[in-house]
C-alpha positions as CSV (number, residue, x, y, z in Angstrom):
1,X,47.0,27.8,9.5
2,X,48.1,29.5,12.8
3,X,52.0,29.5,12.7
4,X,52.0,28.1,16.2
5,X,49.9,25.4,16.3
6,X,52.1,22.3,15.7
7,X,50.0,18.7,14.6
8,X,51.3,15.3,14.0
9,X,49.9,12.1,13.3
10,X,48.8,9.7,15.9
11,X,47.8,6.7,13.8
12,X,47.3,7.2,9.5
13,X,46.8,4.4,6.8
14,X,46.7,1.5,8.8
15,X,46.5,-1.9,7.5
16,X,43.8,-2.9,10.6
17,X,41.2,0.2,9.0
18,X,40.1,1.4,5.6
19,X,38.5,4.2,7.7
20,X,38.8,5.7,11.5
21,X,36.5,8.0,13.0
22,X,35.5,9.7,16.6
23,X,38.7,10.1,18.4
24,X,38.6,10.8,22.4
25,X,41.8,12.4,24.2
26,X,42.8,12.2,28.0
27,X,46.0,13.1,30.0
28,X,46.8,10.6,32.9
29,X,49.7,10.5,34.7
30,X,51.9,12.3,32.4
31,X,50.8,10.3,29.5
32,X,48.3,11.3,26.4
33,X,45.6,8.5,25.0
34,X,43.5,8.8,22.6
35,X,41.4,6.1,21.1
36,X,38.9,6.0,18.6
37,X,36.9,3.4,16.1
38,X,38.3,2.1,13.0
39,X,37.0,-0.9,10.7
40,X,36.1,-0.7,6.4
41,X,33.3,2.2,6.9
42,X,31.0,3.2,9.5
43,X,28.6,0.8,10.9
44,X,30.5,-2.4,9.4
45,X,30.9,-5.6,11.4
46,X,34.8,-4.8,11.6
47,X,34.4,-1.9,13.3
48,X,36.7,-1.9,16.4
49,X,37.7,0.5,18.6
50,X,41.4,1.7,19.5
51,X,43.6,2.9,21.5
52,X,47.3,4.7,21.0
53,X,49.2,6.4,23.7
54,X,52.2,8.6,23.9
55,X,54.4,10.2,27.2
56,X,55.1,13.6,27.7
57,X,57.1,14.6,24.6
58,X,55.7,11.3,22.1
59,X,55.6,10.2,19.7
60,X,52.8,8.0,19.6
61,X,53.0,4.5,20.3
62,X,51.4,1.7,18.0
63,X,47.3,1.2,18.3
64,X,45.8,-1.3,19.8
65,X,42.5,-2.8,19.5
66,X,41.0,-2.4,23.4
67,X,37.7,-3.8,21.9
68,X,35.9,-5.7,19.0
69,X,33.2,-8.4,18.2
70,X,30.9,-9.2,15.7
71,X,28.7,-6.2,15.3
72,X,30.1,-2.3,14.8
73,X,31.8,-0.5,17.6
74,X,31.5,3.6,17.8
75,X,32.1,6.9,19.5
76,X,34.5,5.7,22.5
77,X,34.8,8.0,25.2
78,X,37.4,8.0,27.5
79,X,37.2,9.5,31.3
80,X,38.5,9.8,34.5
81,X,36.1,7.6,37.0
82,X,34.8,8.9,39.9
83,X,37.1,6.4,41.8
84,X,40.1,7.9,39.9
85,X,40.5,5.0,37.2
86,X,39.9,5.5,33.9
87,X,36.6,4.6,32.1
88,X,36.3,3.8,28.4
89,X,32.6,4.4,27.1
90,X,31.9,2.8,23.7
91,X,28.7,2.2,21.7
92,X,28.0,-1.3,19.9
93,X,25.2,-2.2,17.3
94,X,24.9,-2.2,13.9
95,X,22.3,0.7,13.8
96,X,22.4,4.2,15.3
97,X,18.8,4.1,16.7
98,X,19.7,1.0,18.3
99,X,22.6,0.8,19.6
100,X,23.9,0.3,23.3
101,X,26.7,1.9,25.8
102,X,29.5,-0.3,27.5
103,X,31.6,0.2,29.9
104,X,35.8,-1.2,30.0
105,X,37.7,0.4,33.5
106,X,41.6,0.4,33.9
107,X,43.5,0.5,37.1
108,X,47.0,0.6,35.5
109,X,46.6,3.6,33.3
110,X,44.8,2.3,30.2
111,X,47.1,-0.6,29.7
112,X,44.7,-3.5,30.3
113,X,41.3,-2.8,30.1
114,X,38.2,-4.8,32.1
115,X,34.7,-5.2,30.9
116,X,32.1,-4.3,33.3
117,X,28.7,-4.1,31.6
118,X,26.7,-2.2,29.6
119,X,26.2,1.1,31.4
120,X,22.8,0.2,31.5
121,X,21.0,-2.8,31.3
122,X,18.0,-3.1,29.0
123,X,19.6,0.1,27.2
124,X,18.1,0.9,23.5
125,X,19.4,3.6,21.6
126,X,22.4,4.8,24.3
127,X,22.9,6.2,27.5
128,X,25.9,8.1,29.2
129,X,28.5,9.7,26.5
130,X,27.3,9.7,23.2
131,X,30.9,12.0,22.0
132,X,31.8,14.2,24.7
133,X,33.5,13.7,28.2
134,X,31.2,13.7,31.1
135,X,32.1,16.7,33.6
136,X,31.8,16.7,37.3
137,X,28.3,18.9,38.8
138,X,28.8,21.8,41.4
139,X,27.1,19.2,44.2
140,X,29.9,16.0,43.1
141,X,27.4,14.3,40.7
142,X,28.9,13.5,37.4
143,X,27.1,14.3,34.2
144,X,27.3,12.6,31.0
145,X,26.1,14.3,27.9
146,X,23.9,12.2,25.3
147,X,21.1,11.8,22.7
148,X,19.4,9.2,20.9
149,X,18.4,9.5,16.8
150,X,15.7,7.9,15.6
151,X,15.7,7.2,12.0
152,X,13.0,5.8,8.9
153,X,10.5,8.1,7.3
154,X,11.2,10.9,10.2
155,X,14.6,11.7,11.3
156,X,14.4,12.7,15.5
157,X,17.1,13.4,17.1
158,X,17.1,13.9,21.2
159,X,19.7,15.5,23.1
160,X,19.7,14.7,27.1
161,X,22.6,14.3,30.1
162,X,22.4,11.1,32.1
163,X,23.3,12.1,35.8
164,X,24.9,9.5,38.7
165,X,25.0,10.6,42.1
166,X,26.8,6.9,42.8
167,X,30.1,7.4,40.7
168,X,28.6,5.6,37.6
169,X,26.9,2.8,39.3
170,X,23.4,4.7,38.3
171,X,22.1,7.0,35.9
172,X,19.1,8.9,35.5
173,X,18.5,10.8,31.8
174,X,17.4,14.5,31.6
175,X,16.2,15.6,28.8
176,X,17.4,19.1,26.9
177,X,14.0,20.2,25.6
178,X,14.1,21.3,21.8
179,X,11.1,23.4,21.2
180,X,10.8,22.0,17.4
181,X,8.2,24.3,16.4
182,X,11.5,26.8,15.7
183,X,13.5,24.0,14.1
184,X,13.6,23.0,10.1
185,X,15.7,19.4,10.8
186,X,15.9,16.4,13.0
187,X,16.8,18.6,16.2
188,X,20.1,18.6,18.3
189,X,22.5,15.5,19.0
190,X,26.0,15.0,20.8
191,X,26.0,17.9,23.4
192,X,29.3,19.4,25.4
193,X,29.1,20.1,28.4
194,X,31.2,22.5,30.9
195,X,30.6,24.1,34.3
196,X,31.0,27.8,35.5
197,X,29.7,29.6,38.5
198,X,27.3,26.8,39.5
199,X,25.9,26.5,36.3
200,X,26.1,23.6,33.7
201,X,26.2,24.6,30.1
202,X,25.8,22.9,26.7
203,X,26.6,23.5,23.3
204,X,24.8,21.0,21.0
205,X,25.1,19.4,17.2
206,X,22.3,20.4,14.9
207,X,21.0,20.1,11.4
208,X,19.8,24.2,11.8
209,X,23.5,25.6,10.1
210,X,23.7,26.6,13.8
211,X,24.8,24.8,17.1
212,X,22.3,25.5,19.7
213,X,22.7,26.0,23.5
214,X,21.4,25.0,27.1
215,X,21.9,25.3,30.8
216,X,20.9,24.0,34.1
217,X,21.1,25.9,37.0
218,X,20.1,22.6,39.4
219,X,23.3,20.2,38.7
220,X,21.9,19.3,35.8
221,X,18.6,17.7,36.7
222,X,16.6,20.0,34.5
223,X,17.4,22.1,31.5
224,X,16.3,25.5,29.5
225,X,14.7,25.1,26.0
226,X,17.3,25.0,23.6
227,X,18.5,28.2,21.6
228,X,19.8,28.7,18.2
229,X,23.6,30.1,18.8
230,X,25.5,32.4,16.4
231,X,28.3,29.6,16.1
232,X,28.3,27.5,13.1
233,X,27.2,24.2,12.8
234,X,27.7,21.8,9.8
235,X,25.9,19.0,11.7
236,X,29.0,17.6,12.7
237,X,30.6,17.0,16.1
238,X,32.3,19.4,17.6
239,X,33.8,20.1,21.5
240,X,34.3,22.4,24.3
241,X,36.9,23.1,27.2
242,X,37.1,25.3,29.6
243,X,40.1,27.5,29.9
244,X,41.9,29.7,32.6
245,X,40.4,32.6,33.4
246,X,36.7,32.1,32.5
247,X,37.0,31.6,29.3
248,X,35.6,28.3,27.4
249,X,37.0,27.2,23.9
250,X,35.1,25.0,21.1
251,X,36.8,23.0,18.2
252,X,34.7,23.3,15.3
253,X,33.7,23.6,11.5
254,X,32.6,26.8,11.0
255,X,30.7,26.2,8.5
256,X,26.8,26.4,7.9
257,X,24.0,24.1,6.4
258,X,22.8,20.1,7.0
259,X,25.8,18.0,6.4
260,X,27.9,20.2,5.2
261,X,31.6,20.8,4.3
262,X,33.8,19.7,7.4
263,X,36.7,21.8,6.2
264,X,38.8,24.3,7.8
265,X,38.7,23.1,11.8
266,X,39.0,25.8,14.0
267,X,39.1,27.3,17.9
268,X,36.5,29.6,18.7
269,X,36.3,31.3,22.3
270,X,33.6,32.7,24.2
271,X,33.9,35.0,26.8
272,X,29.9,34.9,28.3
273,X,29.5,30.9,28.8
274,X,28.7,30.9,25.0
275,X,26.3,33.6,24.1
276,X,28.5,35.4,21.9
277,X,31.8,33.4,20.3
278,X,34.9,34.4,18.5
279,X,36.9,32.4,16.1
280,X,40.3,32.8,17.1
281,X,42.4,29.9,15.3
282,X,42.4,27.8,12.0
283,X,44.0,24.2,13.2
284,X,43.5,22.0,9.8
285,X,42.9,24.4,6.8
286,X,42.6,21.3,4.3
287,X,45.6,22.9,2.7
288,X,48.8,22.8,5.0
289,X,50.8,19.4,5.2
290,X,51.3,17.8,8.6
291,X,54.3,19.1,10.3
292,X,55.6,15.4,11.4
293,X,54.5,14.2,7.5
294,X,55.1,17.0,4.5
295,X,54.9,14.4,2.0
296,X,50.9,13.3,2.6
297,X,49.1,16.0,1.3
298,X,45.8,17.0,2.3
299,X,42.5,17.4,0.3
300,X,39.8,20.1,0.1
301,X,36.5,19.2,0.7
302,X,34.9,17.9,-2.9
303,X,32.3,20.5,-4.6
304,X,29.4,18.3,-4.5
305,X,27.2,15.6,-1.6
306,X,30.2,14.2,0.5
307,X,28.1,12.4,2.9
308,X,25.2,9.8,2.7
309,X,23.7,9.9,6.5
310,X,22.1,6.6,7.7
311,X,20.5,4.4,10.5
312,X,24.1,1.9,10.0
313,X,26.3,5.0,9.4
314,X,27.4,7.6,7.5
315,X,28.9,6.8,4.1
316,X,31.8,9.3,2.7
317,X,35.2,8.3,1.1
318,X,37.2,11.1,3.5
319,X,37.9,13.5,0.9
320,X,38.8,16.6,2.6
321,X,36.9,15.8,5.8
322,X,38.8,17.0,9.1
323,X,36.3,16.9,11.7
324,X,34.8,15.0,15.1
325,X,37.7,16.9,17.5
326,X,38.3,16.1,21.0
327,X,40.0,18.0,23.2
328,X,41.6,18.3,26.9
329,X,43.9,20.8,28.4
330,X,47.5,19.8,29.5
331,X,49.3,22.5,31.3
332,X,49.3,25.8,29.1
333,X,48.4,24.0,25.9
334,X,45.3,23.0,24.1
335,X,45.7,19.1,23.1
336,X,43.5,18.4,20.3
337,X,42.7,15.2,18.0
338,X,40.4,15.1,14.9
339,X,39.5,12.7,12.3
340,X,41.9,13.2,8.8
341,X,40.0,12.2,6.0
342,X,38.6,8.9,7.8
343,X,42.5,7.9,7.0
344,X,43.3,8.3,10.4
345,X,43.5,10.1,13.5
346,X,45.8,13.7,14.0
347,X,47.0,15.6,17.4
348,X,47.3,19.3,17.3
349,X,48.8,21.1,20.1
350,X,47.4,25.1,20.1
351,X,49.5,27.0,22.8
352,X,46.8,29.0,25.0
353,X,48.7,32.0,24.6
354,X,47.5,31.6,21.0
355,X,44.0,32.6,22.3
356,X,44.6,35.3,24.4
357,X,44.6,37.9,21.7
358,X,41.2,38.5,19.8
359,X,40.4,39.4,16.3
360,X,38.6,42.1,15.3
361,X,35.9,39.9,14.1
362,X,33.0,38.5,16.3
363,X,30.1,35.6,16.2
364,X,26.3,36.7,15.9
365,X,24.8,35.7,19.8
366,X,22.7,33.5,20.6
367,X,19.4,33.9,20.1
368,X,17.5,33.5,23.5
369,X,14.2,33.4,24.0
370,X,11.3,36.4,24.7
């Protein structure tokens, strides 16, 4: 663990979850939120999704459940709208491969929420933010990055980023091609997206050991073939930010192979829009108690299979999982939440000046194409 990163809980062993998953962090107005879905596993009827906030020095207020009903709810997303309120993007189904994106807005700050609609009508298998924030295009349009799994006897995963030039109103999907002749697994799910110099980049999920990469150079309309990276990837979810200076950072396992370990969690930074990464940070090492909590002691990841993918979820009992971050910047600090061992959601807080100084050690680039 990095002696300066500080982490505290934002909601753990709650008697409204037996697990909690897929947290999503914004700043507004001074405040933090964070909300993510809770219920007795993944893909469970009781599956609801909440929503805890805390001001400018915390702590963390009691969750609340923002929404629920009588299939599973996954993967919020919170945003700031194009009209400056905030947006809270959620999925709802009881299987992956079918579920469908809604939409709740708030004008007071994420205190009451209202229903619009599902993002888009007809929908089958999600549109908009599958786990990441949407970002804003050089030309205004705002971009939401997404994909779509389809599972039985062949596992397919699609990654693409639904554009609106009418703040949200409309969307129109582009596809990130995946040339799958190069890949062993299902392909590349749950991109994050960031913008530099005119040009939209994105790191994705994949079941390669490796995350792979895109970009658009048209707002994102179209999009390069995707390329194996030299960043880890454990087919788990991880996130990106862009930092001062040119910089962009990614919360991550570092950690190779198809479902595996999501233990330590760390900040890797690139310097070149991601061809080349360096990981700079440990923030949950699976070892070091939680500064606001030295009593709940953390687990390793266990030895053998911790996860049991599927259409209506993935199963897992938590042991030693800290993984799905989110992450925002506020002011000079790195604000991060992760899932803690499906017991509950944690908020780290890595000072930038914690990434200014490099190791010695670097990343394998990415791999791009002839």
């Amino acid at each position: 663990m990095h002696p300066r990163v500080r982490r505290r809980w934002v909601a753990v062993d709650h008697d409204g979850w037996s697990q909690a998953h897929g947290s999503t962090v914004l700043t507004h107005a001074g405040d933090v939120l964070a909300a993510w879905f809770a219920g007795t596993r993944e893909g469970t009827a009781d599956n609801r999704v909440w929503l805890a906030r805390r001001g400018p020095r915390g702590p963390w207020e009691e969750p609340v459940v923002v929404d629920a009903g009588d299939v599973a709810r996954w993967n919020p997303v919170l945003a700031h709208g194009p009209a400056g309120d905030l947006w809270l993007f959620l999925r709802r189904g009881a299987r992956i491969s079918a579920w469908t994106t809604w939409v709740r807005r708030s004008s007071d700050g994420g205190r009451s929420w209202v229903e619009v609609a599902e993002l888009v009508t007809g929908d089958v298998g999600g549109r908009g933010p599958v786990k990441n924030s949407p970002v804003t295009a050089p030309d205004g349009a705002w971009l939401a990055p997404g994909s779509t799994e389809e599972w039985g006897d062949r596992l397919q995963w699609q990654p693409f980023v639904d554009r609106s030039e009418d703040g949200g109103r409309t969307w129109q999907a582009a596809p990130i091609p995946l040339d799958r002749s190069r890949l062993r697994g299902a392909g590349a799910i749950q991109p994050a997206l960031w913008v530099r110099d005119g040009r939209v980049h994105a790191l994705l999920r994949s079941a390669e050991g490796r995350a792979l990469s895109s970009s658009s150079t048209d707002g994102g309309r179209t999009w390069s073939v995707a390329d194996l990276t030299g960043l880890p990837n454990n087919n788990s979810g991880l996130t990106v930010v862009s930092l001062p200076g040119g910089r962009v950072a990614c919360v991550h396992n570092p950690v190779a192979g198809d479902w595996g370990a999501r233990c330590p969690l760390v900040v890797s930074v690139s310097d070149d829009d991601g061809q080349t990464w360096r990981q700079m940070l440990t923030v949950e090492d699976g070892v070091t108690p939680i500064d606001d909590d030295p009593f709940l002691i953390p687990s390793a990841p266990p030895p053998g299979p911790a996860f049991e993918p599927a259409d209506r979820g993935v199963g897992t009992d938590g042991t030693g999982e800290y993984s799905y971050p989110a992450a925002v910047l506020d002011g000079d600090t790195l604000l991060v939440t992760y899932t803690w061992q499906r017991r509950g959601i944690v908020e780290a807080l890595v000072p930038l000046k914690a990434l200014a100084t490099y190791p010695t050690t670097s990343l394998p680039p990415t791999e791009r194409r002839p």
